[in-house]
C-alpha positions as CSV (number, residue, x, y, z in Angstrom):
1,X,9.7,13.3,15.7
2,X,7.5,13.4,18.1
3,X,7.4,10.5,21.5
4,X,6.8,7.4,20.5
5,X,3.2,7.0,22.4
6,X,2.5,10.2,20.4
7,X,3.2,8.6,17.0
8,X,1.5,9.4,14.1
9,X,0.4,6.3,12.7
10,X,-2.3,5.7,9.9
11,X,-5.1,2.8,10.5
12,X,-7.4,1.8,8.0
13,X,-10.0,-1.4,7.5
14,X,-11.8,-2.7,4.3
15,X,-14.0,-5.2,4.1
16,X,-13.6,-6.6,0.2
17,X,-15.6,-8.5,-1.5
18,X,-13.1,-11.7,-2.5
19,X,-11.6,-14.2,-0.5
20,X,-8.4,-13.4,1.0
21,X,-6.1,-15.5,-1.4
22,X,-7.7,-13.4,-4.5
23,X,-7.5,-10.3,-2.2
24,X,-3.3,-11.1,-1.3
25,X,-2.8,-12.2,-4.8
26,X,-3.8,-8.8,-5.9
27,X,-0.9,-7.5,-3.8
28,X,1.4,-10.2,-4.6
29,X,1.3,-10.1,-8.2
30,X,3.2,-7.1,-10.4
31,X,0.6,-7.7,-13.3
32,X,-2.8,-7.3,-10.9
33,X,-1.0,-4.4,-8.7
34,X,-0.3,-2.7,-11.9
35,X,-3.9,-2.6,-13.1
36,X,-5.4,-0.8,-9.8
37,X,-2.5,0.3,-7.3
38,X,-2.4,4.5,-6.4
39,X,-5.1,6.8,-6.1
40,X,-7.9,8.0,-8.6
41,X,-6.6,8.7,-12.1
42,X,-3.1,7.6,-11.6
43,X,-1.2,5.3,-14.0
44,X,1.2,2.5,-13.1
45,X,4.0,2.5,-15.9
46,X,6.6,0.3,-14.0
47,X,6.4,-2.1,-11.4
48,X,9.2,-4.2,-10.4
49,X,8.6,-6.6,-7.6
50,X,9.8,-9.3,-5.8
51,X,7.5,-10.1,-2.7
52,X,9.8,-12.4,-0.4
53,X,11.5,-11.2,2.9
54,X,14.4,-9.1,1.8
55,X,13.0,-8.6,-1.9
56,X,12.5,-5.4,-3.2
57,X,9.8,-3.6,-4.8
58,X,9.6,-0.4,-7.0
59,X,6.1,1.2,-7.9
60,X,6.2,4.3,-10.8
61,X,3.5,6.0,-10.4
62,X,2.3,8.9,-12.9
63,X,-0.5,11.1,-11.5
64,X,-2.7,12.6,-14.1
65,X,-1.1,15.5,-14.8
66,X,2.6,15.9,-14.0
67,X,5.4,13.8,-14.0
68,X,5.4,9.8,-12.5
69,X,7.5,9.5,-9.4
70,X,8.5,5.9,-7.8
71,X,7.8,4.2,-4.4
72,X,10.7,1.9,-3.2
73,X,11.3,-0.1,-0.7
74,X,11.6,-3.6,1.1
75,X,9.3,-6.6,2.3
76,X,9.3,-7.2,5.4
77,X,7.0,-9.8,6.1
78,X,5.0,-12.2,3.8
79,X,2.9,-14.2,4.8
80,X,0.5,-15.7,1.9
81,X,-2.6,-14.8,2.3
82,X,-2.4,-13.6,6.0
83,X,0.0,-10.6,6.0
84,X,2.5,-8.2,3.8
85,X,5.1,-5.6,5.5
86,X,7.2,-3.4,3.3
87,X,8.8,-0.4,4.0
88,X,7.5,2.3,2.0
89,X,9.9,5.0,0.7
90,X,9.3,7.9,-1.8
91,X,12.8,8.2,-4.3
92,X,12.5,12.1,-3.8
93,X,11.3,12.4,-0.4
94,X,9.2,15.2,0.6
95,X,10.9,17.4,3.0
96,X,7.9,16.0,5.7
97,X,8.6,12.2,4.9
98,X,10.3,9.7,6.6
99,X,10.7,5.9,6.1
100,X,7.9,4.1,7.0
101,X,6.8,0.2,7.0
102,X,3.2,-0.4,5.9
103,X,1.8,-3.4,7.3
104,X,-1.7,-5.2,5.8
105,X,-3.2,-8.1,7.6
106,X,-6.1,-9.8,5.3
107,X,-8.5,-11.5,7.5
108,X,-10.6,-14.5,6.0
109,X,-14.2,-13.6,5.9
110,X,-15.8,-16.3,3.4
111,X,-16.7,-14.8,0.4
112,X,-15.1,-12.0,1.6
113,X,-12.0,-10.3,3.5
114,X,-11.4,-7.9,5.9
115,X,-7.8,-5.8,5.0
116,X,-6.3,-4.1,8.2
117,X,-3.7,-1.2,6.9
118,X,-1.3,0.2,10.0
119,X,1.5,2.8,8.3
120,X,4.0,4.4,10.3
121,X,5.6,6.6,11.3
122,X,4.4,10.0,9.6
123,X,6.2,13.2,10.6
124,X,3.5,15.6,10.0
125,X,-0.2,15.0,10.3
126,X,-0.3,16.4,6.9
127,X,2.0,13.7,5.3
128,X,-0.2,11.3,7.4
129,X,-3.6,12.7,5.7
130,X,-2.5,12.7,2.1
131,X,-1.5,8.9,2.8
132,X,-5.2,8.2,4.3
133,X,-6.6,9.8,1.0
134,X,-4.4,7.7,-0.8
135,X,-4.6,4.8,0.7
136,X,-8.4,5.1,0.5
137,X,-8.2,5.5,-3.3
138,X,-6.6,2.7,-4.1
139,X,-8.9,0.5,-1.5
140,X,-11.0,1.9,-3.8
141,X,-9.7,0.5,-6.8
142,X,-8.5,-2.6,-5.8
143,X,-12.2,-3.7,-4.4
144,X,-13.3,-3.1,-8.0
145,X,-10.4,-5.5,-9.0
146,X,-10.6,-8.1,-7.0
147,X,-14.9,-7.7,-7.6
148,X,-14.3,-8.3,-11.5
């Protein structure tokens, strides 16, 4: 690992175009984060979810083509509609992953809201860049959710 002022942490902003109670909703709820969580093409088979400090949450995700794997992990913080922590765990790690907390702060903007994402730690800046394309994906989908 490297020093801690050295840590490889992942930042990213979205403005969306919702109101930050639709926009957290979309997080909160199993049914809505089934229909646009993970990146481009991926399919959400399972979700189980329980979005209170200390609840759990698991995510299968099946990419296109290959077989689904699952996200695990904890809340942390939540805070309707101002802010969601969980730690964010792969059930078959990667060799390069480590357990990580990703924390999303939605900021009221009227009509719409800006989402603050701030992931860490990563091991490898490679780990860290698969995440940001990730990540960006399923922005990607969930401003054509919460659009709808």
């Amino acid at each position: 690992m490297t020093p801690h002022d050295e840590e490889l942490i992942l930042e990213l902003e979205r403005t969306l175009p919702a109101d930050r109670e639709r926009v957290f909703g979309a997080f909160a709820d199993s049914d809505q984060l089934a229909q646009w969580w993970g990146p481009a093409g991926f399919e959400i088979p399972a979700v189980d979810f329980d979005p209170r400090v200390g609840g759990s949450y698991r995510i299968e995700m099946k990419p296109p083509e290959g077989d689904a794997f699952a996200l695990v992990g904890e809340f942390r913080v939540v805070e309707p509609p101002e802010r969601l922590a969980f730690a964010f765990v792969w059930e078959q790690p990667d060799a390069d992953d480590v357990d990580m907390v990703a924390d999303l702060t939605f900021e009221d903007r009227g009509e719409s809201t800006r989402l603050a994402l701030r992931q860490r730690p990563f091991k490898t800046e490679a780990r860290r860049e698969l995440h940001r394309e990730g990540w960006s994906d399923t922005l990607d989908k969930l401003a054509a959710h919460v659009r709808d």
